[in-house]
C-alpha positions, 0 to 999 in steps of 0.5 A: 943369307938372310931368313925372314919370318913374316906375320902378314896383314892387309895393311902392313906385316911384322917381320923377324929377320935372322942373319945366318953369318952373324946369327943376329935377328932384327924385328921390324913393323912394316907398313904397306901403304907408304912402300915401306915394305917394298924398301925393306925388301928392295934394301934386303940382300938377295938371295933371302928365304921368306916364309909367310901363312897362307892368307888372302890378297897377298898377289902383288907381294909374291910378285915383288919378291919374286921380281927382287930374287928372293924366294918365297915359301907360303905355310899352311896356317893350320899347321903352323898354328898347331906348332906353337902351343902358348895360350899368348898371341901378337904380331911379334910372336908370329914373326918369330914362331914362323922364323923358327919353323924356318931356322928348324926346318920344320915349316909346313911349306905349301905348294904354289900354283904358277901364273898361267894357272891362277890365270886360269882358275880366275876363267873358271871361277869367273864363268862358274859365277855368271852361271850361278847368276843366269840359274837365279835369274831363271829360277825367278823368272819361272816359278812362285806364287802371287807374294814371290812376284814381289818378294824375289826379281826373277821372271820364272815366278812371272811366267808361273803368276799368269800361268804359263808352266813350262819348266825348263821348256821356258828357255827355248825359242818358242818358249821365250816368245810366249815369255814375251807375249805376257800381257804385263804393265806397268813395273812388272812389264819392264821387270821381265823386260829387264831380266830378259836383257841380263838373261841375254846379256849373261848367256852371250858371256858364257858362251864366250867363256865356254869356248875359252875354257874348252880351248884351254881343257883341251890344249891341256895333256892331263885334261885330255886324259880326264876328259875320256872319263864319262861325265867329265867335260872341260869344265871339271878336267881343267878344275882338278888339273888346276886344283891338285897341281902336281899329282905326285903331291900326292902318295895316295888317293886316300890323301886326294879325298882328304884334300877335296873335304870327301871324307867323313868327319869323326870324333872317336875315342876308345872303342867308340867311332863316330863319323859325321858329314864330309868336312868340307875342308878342300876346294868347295868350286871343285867339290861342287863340280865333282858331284855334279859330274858324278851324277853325269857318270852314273848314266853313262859309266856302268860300274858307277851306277851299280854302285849308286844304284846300291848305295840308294838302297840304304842311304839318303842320295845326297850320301850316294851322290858325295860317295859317288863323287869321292869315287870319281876324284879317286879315279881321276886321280889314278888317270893321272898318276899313272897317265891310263885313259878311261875305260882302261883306268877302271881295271884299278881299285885303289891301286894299280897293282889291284885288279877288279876286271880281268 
């Protein structure tokens, strides 16, 4: 059996190759653009464990492994970074660091999502940016002042320039009639023009998008589940079913926040603690979402506002808002890993052994 370290790069990869019968290893440079990689592995005889850090932009390489019968293991590069401890850094030395931590057994192996679930997260990410693009072009086309109307290319700064203030009133039918009925010339005429065509354009989109992702949340078991929480919509359940992937990943829901970048920076040292900002380190899509369906459950979910309501008193609602949202992933977390249905779910504490309502 062959064991393949392999440094990957966007134009070409460094790999060290171990021979298992013979115990000989061969390092080579192979380049991706002439199909030399592709050789390689087609010449490799399979079945051959490969081992790679987590980078950007490898799709078509997992497929070509996948397709020749190899297997594929991806680390986390943090990790694998952390193991080796020389102050001296090329491609060679990568290639053989990642062999060893697979010869050792000691690589930090990750897990994959499959096809249909990449397929999926590409739904959501790609209605998640048209949505981002229809917030800018309202937010522009309803408010400013005289200099925005040439600084930004929104209509919302439009509307307010020639006083008409209707929040979000603006984007009804009546509203968007009066929007229309602006006497404007000239440039700015065909500018609100325009940005009401894209506003059309982007709206008839996602909702097209919204149906696809409805109809996949709920042809989902697990998103079902989670979609009983108040405040989580399709939305939400399909991105934490897509993001965490296998809940028993996962021992604990103190591990789930740490995944998500919920918890607290520190820097501590003896008996003195410091604790900073969330790190931020996890899934930001996910995170975003989190929080806003937070602000959702805190109107409807009575134990949430309770304890929002509590954390305004003496922190920042920014802080209140990032704890709430830690509090819902721990949640959702718990639906799914012990498969309980709001409003049952909410008896547990941390743990479904621990009781908080009788």
């Amino acid at each position: 059996m062959k064991i393949v370290g392999c440094d990957y790069h966007p134009g070409h990869q460094q790999v060290a190759v171990l021979d298992t019968l013979t115990g000989e290893v061969g390092e080579w440079k192979l380049g991706h653009g002439g199909g030399e990689a592709e050789r390689f592995y087609r010449e490799l005889e399979a079945p051959a464990l490969i081992g790679m850090e987590a980078v950007g932009n490898t799709l078509w390489f997992e497929r070509l492994v996948e397709r020749l019968g190899h297997q594929l293991w991806i680390g986390d590069a943090a990790k694998i970074r952390a193991c080796y401890v020389r102050k001296q850094k090329t491609d060679r030395r990568d290639a053989g660091h990642i062999l060893r931590l697979l010869v050792e057994d000691r690589f930090p192996r990750l897990w994959v999502p499959g096809e249909q679930q990449r397929d999926q997260r590409q739904l959501l990410l790609h209605r998640h940016k048209l949505v981002g693009m229809r917030t800018r072009i309202k937010t522009e086309l309803q408010r400013g002042s005289r200099q925005a109307v040439f600084a930004c290319w929104g209509v919302e700064h439009l509307a307010l320039n020639q006083g008409l203030q209707q929040k979000r009133h603006l984007w009804t039918k009546d509203g968007r009639a009066q929007l229309a009925r602006l006497p404007l010339e000239g440039w700015t005429g065909r500018r609100r023009g325009d940005l009401l065509a894209l506003l059309s354009m982007l709206e008839s989109q996602i909702e097209q998008l919204d149906g696809a992702v409805g109809a996949a949340a709920w042809g989902d078991a697990q998103a079902r589940l989670l979609m009983t929480q108040p405040g989580v919509g399709p939305v939400t359940a399909l991105a934490f079913v897509l993001t965490l992937g296998e809940v028993s990943r996962f021992a604990r829901s103190k591990q789930v926040a740490s995944y998500l970048g919920l918890i607290p920076s520190e820097r501590s040292s003896g008996s003195k603690r410091k604790l900073g900002a969330i790190t931020k380190q996890g899934n930001p899509f996910l995170r975003t979402l989190l929080v806003e369906a937070a602000q959702s459950a805190v109107q409807h979910d009575q134990q949430f506002r309770k304890e929002y309501r509590h954390r305004c008193h003496g922190k920042p609602k920014g802080v209140a808002k990032v704890a709430a949202a830690r509090r819902l992933a721990v949640r959702m977390y718990w639906m799914l890993r012990t498969q309980t249905p709001y409003p049952q779910v909410a008896h547990f504490e941390g743990s479904p052994s621990h009781f908080v309502v009788g």
